[in-house]
Each structure stands twice: as C-alpha cells, then as structure tokens.
C-alpha positions in Angstrom: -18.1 -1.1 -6.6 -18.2 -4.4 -4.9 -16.5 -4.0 -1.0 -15.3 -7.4 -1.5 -13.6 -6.7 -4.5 -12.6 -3.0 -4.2 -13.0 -3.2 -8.6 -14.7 -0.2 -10.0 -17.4 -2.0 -12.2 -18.8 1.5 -13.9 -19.6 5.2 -14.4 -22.0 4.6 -11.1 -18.6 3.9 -8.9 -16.3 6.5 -10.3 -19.2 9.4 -9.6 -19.3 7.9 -6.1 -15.6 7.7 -5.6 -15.4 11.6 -7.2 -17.4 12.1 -4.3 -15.2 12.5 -1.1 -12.1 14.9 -2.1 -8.8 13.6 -1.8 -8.2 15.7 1.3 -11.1 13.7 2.9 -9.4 10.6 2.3 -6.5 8.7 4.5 -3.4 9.3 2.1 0.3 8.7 2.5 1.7 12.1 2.3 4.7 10.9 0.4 5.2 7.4 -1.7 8.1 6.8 0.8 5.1 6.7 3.2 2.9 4.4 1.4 5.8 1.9 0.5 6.7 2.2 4.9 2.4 1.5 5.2 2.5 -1.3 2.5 5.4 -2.7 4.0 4.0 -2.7 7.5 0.9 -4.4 6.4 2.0 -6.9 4.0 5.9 -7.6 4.9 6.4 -10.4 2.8 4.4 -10.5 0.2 5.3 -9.6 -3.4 5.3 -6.4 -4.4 6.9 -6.3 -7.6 7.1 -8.8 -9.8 8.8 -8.2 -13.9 10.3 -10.2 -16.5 12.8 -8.1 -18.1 13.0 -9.4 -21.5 9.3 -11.2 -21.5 10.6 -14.2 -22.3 8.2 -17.4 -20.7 11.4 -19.2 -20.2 13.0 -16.3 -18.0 12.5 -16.1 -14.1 10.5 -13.5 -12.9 12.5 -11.1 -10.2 10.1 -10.9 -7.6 10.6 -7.8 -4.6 8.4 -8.0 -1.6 7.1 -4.9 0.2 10.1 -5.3 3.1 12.9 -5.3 0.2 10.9 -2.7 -2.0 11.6 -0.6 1.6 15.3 -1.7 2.6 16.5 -0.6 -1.0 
C-alpha cells in the first residue's frame, strides 16, 4: 500500500492491514461521529455526489460534508 495513495495494491497490504485489530485503530464510535470528523476536516468539500436517473444530461446533486451534517 502506497502512503501517498492509501490504495490497497494486493494480498501483501490486506495481511498487513489484518494486522492491527480494529480496537487498535482510531475509529468513530458511531457514523454520526465520523460524518461530525469528516465534516470538521473537510467542511466544504463534496461528500456525496449522485445522479438519480443516470442520465448524462441530468445535474448531479452534490452534498458537502457540512450539509451531509446539518441534515
């Protein structure tokens, strides 16, 4: 797994990652929490971005993290 990146490029980086257990690690205790964190450290940027009915021709509704949070 590249640092830069953060991509898992194989079996190599999953056995690594399988390594520390999830209580080891710095998780949000609920997904309210992680949406609060995301929002914190991103504000503004999007979050969520869909197309309903696929269409090409159809505008995207895009959510940042602070909206995602307000809602």
């Amino acid at each position: 797994m590249t640092a830069a990146s953060g991509l898992i490029a194989g079996v190599t980086d999953i056995t690594q990652i399988e390594q520390v257990p999830l209580a080891a690690r710095s998780l949000p205790q609920s997904t309210y929490e992680l949406l609060r964190q995301a929002a914190a450290e991103h504000g503004q940027r999007e979050a969520l971005v869909f197309v309903p009915k696929g269409s090409p021709e159809e505008p995207p509704f895009v959510y940042s993290y602070d909206v995602l949070l307000s809602a």
